[in-house]
C-alpha positions in Angstrom: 1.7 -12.4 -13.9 2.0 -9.1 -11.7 2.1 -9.1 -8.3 0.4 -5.5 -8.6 -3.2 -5.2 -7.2 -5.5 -2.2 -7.9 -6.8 -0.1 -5.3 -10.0 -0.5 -7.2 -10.1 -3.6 -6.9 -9.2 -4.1 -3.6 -7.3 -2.3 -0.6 -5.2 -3.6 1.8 -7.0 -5.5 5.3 -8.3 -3.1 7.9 -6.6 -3.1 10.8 -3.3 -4.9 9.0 -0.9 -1.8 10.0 2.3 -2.0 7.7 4.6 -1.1 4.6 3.5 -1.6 1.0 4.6 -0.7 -1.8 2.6 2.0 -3.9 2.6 2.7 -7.8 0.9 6.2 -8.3 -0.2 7.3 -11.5 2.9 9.2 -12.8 4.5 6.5 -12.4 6.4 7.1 -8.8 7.0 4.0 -6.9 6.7 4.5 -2.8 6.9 2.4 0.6 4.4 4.0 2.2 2.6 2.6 5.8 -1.2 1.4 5.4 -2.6 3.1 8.7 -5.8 4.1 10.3 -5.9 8.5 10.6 -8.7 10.0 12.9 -10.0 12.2 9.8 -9.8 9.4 7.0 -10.2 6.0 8.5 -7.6 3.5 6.5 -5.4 4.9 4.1 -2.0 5.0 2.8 0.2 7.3 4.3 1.4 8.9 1.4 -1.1 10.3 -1.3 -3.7 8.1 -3.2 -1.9 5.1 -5.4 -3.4 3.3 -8.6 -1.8 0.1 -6.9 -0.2 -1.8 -4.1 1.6 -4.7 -3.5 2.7 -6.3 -0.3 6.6 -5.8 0.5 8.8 -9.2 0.9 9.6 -10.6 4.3 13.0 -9.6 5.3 15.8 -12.1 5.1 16.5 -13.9 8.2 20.0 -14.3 7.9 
């Protein structure tokens, strides 16, 4: 089972501002910020992934 979601399936809660983890198409991986920009409403900060997947919680000790 993958922990992967597809941005065609499904994005990422408005207004839930914070780090996920992005596959793109060539096959980068990237911790990019899911944000709200004046020009495109809610989007990932960097480029246009195939998936997503929420990042752990840190450790707390």
């Amino acid at each position: 089972m993958s922990d992967w979601i597809k941005c065609s399936d499904r994005l990422p809660p408005e207004g839930e501002k914070r780090d996920y983890l992005c596959l793109f198409e060539y096959g980068e991986m990237q911790v990019t910020e899911w944000l709200y920009d004046k020009t495109l409403g809610w989007c990932f900060w960097y480029g246009d992934p195939s998936h997503w997947m929420p990042l752990p919680h840190l450790p707390t000790e």
